[in-house]
N, CA and C atoms as a LAMMPS dump frame, in Angstrom:
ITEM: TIMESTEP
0
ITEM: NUMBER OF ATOMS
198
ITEM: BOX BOUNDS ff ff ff
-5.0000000000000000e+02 5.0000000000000000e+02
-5.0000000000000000e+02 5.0000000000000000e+02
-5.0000000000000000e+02 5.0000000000000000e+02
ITEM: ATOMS id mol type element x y z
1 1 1 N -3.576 -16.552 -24.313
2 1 2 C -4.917 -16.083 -24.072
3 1 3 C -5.056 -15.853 -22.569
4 2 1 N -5.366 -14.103 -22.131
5 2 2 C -5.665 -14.324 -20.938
6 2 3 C -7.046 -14.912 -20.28
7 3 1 N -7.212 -14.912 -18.853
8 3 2 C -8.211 -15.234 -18.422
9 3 3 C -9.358 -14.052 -18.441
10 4 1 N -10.719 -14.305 -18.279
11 4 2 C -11.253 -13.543 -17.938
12 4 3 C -11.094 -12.912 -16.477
13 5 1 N -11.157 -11.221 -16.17
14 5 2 C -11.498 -10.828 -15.006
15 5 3 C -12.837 -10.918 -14.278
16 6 1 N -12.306 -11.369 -12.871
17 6 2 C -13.571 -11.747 -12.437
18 6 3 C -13.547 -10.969 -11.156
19 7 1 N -14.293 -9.872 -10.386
20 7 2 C -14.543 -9.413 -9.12
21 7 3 C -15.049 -10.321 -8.101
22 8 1 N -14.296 -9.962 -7.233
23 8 2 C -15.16 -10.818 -5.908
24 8 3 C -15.652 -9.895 -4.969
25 9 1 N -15.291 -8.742 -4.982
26 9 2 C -15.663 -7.862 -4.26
27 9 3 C -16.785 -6.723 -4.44
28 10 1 N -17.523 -6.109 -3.584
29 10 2 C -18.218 -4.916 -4.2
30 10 3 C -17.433 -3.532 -4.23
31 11 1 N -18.289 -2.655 -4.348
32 11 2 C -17.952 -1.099 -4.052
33 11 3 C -17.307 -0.549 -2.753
34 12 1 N -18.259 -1.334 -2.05
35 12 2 C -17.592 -1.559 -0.541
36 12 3 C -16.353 -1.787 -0.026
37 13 1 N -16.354 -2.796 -0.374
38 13 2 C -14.517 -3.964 -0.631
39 13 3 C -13.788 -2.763 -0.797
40 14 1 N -14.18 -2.162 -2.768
41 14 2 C -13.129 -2.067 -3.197
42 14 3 C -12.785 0.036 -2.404
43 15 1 N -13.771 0.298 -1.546
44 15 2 C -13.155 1.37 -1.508
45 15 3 C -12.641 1.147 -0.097
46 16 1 N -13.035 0.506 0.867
47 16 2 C -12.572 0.208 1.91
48 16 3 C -10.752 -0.402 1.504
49 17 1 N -10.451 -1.688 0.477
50 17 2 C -8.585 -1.267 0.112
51 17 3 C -8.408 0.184 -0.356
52 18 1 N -9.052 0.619 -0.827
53 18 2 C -8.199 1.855 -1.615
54 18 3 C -7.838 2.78 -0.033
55 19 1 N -8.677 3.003 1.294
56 19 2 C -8.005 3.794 2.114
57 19 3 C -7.095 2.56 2.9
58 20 1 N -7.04 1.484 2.968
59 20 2 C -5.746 0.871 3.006
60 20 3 C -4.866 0.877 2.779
61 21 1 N -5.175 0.913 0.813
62 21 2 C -3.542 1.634 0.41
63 21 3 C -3.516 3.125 0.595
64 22 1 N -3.939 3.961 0.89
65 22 2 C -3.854 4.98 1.206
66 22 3 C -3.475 5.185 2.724
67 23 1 N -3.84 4.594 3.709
68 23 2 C -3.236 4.752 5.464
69 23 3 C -1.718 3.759 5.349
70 24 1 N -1.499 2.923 4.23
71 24 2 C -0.474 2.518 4.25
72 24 3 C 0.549 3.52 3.566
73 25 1 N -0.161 4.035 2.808
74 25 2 C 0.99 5.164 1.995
75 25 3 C 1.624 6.19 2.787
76 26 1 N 0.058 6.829 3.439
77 26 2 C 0.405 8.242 4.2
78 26 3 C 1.528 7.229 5.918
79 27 1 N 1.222 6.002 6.687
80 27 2 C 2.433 5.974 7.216
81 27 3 C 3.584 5.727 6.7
82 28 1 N 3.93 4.856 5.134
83 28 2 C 5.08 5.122 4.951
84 28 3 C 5.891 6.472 4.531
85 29 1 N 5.142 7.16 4.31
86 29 2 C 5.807 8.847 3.949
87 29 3 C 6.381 9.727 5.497
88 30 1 N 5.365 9.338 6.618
89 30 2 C 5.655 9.86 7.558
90 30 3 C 6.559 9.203 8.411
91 31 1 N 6.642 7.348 8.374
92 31 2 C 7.758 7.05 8.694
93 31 3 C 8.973 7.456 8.155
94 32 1 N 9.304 7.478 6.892
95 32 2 C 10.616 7.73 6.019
96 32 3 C 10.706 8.933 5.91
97 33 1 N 10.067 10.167 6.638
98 33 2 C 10.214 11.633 6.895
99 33 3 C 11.032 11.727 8.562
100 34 1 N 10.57 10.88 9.246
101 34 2 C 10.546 10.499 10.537
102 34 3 C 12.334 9.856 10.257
103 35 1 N 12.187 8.839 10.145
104 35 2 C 13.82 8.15 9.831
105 35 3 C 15.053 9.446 9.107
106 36 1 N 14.499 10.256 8.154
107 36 2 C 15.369 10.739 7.328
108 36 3 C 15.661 12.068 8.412
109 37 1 N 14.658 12.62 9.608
110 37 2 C 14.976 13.257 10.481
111 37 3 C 15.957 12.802 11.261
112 38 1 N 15.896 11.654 12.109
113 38 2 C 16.406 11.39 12.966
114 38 3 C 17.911 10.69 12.754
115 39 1 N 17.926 10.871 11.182
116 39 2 C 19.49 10.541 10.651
117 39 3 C 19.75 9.235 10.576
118 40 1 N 18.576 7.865 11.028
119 40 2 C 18.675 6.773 10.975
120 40 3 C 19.071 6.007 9.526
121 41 1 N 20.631 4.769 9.667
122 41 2 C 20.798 4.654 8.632
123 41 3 C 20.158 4.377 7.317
124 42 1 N 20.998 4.313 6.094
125 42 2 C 19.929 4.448 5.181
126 42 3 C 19.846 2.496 4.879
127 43 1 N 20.188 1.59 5.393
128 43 2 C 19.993 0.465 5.023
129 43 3 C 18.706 0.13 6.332
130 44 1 N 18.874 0.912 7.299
131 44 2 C 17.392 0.318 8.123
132 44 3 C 16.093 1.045 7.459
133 45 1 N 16.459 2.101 6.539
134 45 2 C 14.979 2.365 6.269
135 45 3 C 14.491 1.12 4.985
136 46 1 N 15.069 0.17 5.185
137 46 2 C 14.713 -0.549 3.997
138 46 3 C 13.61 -1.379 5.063
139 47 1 N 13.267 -1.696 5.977
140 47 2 C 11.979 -1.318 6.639
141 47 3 C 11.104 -1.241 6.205
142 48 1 N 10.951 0.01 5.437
143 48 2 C 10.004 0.911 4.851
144 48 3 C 9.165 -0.313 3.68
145 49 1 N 9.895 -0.788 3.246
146 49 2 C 9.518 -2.067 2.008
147 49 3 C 7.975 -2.554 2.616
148 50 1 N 8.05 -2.649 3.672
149 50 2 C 6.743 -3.819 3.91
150 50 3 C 5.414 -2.86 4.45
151 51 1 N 5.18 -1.397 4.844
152 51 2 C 4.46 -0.775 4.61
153 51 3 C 3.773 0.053 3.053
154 52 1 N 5.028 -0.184 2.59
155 52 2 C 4.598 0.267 0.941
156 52 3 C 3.874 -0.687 0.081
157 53 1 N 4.434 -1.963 0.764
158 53 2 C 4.23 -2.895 -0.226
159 53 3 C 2.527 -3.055 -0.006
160 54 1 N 2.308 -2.796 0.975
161 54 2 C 0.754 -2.904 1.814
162 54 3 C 0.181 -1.623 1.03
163 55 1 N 0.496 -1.238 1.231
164 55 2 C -0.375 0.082 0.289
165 55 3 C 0.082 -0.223 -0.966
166 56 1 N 0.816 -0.567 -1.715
167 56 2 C 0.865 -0.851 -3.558
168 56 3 C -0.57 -1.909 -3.525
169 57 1 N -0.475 -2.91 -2.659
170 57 2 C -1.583 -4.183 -2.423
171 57 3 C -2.755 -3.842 -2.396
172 58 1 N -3.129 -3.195 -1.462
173 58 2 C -4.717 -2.115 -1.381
174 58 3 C -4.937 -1.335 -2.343
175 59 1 N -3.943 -0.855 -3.289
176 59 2 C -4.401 0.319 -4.302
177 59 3 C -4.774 -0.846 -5.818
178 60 1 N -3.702 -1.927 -5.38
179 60 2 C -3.591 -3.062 -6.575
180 60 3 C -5.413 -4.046 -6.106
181 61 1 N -5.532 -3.972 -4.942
182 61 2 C -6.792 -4.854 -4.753
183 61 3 C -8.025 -4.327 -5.13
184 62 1 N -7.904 -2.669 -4.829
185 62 2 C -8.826 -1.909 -5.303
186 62 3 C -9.258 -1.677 -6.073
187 63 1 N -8.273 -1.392 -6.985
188 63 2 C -8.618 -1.012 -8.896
189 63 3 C -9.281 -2.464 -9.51
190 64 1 N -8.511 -3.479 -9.131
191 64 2 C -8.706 -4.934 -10.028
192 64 3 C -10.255 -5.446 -9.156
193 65 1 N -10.761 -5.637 -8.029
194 65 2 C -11.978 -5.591 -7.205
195 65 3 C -11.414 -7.165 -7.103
196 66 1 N -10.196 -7.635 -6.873
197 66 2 C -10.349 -9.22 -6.508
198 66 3 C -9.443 -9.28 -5.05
């Protein structure tokens, strides 16, 4: 049995993460456009992990409002 969902946030909150995950998205696209220019290897763009993960978080905080 799951739990009930519960918001902690308003409208506010939740649109203020959604351009979080969204300024986190649009720099990881332009970093890993940026890296894939400059020929930098492909094990340092693993980098990239902790700006995405910030924007999956904001788009995940947004939709759920907790």
């Amino acid at each position: 049995m799951g739990l009930p969902l519960v918001t902690n946030i308003g409208s506010r909150g939740r649109r203020r993460r959604y351009l979080m995950g969204a300024a986190g998205l649009a720099f990881t696209v332009l970093v890993a456009v940026a890296l894939v220019a400059f020929g930098v290897a492909r094990g340092a763009r693993l980098v990239l992990f902790v700006p995405l993960f910030v924007a999956a978080l904001g788009f995940r905080q947004g939709r759920t409002g907790t």
